[in-house]
Steps between C-alpha positions, in 0.01 A plus 500: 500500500443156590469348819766298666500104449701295410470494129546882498850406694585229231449756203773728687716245521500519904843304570410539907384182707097379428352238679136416243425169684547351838299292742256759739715430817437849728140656540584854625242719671562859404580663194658802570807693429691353749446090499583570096817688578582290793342138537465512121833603416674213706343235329559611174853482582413145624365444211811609288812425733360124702237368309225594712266452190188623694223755374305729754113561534451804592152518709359830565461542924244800435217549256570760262541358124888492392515127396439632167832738464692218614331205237539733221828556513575050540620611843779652412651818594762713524721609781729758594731464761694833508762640777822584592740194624851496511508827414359481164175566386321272352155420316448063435198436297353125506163376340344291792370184311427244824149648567249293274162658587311701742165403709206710640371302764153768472434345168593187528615352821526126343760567255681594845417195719578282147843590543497298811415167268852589329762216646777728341410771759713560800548859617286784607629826493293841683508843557211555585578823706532587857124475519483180282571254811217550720247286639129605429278227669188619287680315220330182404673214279196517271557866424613487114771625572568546860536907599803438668859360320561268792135375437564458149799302560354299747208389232780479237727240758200298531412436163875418482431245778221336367717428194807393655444461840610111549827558286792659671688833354203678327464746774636857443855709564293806550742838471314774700610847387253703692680801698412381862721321766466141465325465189511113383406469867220709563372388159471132610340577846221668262454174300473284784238743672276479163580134490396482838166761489379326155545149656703355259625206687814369693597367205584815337594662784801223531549566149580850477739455798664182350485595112593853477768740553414833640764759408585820669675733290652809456514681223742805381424706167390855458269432207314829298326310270297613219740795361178703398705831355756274311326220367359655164878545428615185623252294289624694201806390580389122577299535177197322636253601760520390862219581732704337777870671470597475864810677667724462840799484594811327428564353906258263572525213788278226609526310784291194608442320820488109451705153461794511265297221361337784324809557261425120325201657400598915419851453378620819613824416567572342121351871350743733761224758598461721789236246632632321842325216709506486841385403865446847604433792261472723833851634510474587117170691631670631756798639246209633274322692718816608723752625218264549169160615695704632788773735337161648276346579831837663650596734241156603284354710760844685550595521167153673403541744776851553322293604160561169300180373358601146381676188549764489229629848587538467859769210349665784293528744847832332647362683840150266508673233340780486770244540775315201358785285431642568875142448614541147334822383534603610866155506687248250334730208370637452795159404693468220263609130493552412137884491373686878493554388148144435387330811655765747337458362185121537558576867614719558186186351264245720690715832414499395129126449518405868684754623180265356225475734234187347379277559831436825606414416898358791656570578859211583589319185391778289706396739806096393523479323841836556614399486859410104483789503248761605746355267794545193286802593224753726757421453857622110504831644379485763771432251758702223405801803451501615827457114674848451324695773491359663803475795351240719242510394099511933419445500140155289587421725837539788245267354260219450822566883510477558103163302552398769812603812282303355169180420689503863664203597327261803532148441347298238455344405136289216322859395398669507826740744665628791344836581601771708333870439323653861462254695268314174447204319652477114507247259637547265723300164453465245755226370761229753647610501883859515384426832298300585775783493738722703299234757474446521902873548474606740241587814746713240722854585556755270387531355881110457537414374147837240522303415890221440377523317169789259744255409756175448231505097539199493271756587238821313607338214709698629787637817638864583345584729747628162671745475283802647690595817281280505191224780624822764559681422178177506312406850643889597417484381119098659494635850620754449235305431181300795638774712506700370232325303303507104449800554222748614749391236793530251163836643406659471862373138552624428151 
């Protein structure tokens, strides 16, 4: 079978949108499954709906050797998005044609900084991961390349300012994907510490501030990538081999902190995607982690206890489904500031997405870490609940108790802590001392254990017995998933 390119595509007769030539105009660090599902996928609907005309470099942010896969194959791939949304189910193919090569710094870190002698070249894109934006001082610019990617990019930005430096606009909109608060931000204070460290002058210093755009972002797409167990029978069906078939789903949403000046340059508005440009991305973090993150961390934990095992059937179990929803729409939505109208119809996408019959989300993967996962995803909801209604949120001071009853373990393992659902045993993941703690406590009644996980501020970051109510109606629901199980506390909260 032969390989994808764009020859093999012409001999089909491929009738779907192909971009072969365009000006280089975004260098993107990161080649993984999700910037070509994502980042990727955006501009080739640039590309096709506004004239974006631009081709991506892809540059490799770690050393192992993939640039070949991608050069093969001219770039292109193809991608899957595949979901459930407004109530259908549905499975888009498109052959991503705006990536024009890939770069391995390790083997040749020139062909990288050369990219900064392109005049056509104006955005940087990055995921780099939550580790990628760090500062190591031990970097030094003449490392070839730099260890770090904020080191890299500070060596690339000054090639770029040794080229262009006197003439104005040939700086960088740099779109910073990277899971961490902040991103664009924290990336930038990294460059200016290397610029600083490696004594690269005032000059460029002033540059980077004056010259380039520093995006924060946030990004929203559950992307499974490579479909390993389908993609002999989905290049059969292509009829040509693709070594880079990636997958996610059909929701996706992109938000970007900068000018609106930004839209004369990424014509988002003239190609009607999900992609919007603002001032402040915070309170579309803030819905993200609150409703999406938030109802996972609510319900999972209960709904395993219950004996469901993954995502997409808790949305078939009008009990769980009900319990989220209410957790949702009566005790989360309204803590937050956005319009009523905006955050239900983000509510009503995020139920679609937890029904997609294409991802098989186990419950037990969403519960790793819940502990850290609750402090950050649910308690703001809790807090900012009871500051305006004056009352306890109970749905979410159930799902604090759902948390208790999962993480009453018995015995310690390499794995973590065993603990049991009916005839079945379970481990818990999550940090040693947290483990630990459940441990110390697995013999506690529900009145002790509730005590003492309230008042552990190591966890919580303060002690939540303060919170007028919560400990008692925790214990209350605890004793009752231990009596009755979390269905029926589910079912009466419904």
């Amino acid at each position: 079978m032969k390989k994808l390119s764009y020859a093999v595509l012409k001999e089909q007769g491929y009738d779907g949108y192909l971009l072969e030539s365009a000006p280089e105009r975004v260098l993107q660090f990161g080649e993984g499954n999700f910037l070509r599902a994502f980042v990727d996928y955006f501009i080739d609907e640039l590309n096709e709906k506004a004239g974006f005309n631009s081709k991506v470099v892809l540059c490799q942010p770690i050393a192992p050797d993939l640039d070949d896969r991608f050069n093969e194959q001219e770039g292109l791939y193809t991608l899957f998005l595949r979901g459930f949304q407004d109530g259908k189910k549905i499975n888009k193919k498109r052959v991503i044609s705006c990536v024009s090569r890939c770069l391995n710094p390790y083997k040749d870190f020139e062909a990288v900084l050369a990219c900064a002698d392109n005049p056509d070249l104006r955005f940087i894109a990055c995921n780099t991961t939550e580790a990628g934006i760090t500062y190591d001082s031990s970097c030094q610019f003449t490392d070839v390349p730099a260890g770090s990617y904020p080191g890299k990019l500070t060596q690339f930005m000054y090639r770029r300012f040794q080229k262009f430096g006197q003439k104005a606009g040939k700086g960088f909109i740099i779109l910073s994907c990277e899971l961490i608060d902040d991103n664009g931000k924290e990336l930038e204070k990294c460059v200016l510490k290397y610029a600083k460290q490696w004594n690269l002058g005032e000059d460029f210093i002033n540059w980077i501030k004056a010259e380039n755009i520093f995006c924060s972002t946030l990004v929203d797409r559950i992307v499974t990538g490579y479909p390993r167990n389908e993609a002999a029978a989905i290049c059969e069906e292509l009829g040509y081999k693709d070594n880079l078939i990636d997958t996610g789903e059909i929701f996706g949403f992109w938000v970007i902190e900068g000018p609106q000046s930004i839209k004369d340059e990424f014509p988002v508005d003239k190609a009607n995607l999900p992609i919007l440009i603002t001032d402040n991305h915070k309170p579309y973090k803030q819905r993200k982690v609150r409703i999406l993150n938030g109802a996972h961390t609510s319900f999972v934990l209960g709904a395993y206890l219950a004996g469901q095992d993954i995502v997409r059937d808790c949305m078939n179990d009008d009990v769980i489904c009900g319990f989220m929803n209410k957790t949702i729409y009566d005790e989360i939505i309204p803590t937050l500031d956005l319009p009523k109208a905006e955050l239900k119809d983000f509510a009503a996408a995020v139920t679609e997405r937890f029904k997609n019959p294409f991802i098989d989300h186990a419950l037990l993967s969403i519960s790793l870490n819940s502990t850290s996962k609750w402090k950050a995803r649910v308690m703001p909801s809790l807090k900012k609940y009871v500051e305006r209604k004056g009352t306890l949120p109970a749905c979410i001071t159930a799902s604090f108790a759902f948390y208790i009853a999962f993480y009453n373990g018995y015995a310690m393992s390499e794995d973590g802590l065993t603990a049991k659902r009916a005839a079945n045993e379970y481990t818990v993941k999550d940090d040693k001392a947290v483990l630990e703690f459940y441990l110390a406590h697995k013999d506690d009644s529900a009145a002790d254990l509730v005590h003492a996980v309230c008042t552990n501020t190591s966890f919580w970051g303060e002690d939540l017995t303060q919170i007028s109510g919560f400990e008692a109606a925790v214990c209350n629901y605890l004793t009752q998933i231990r009596e009755n199980g979390a269905y029926e506390v589910m079912k009466a909260l419904a």
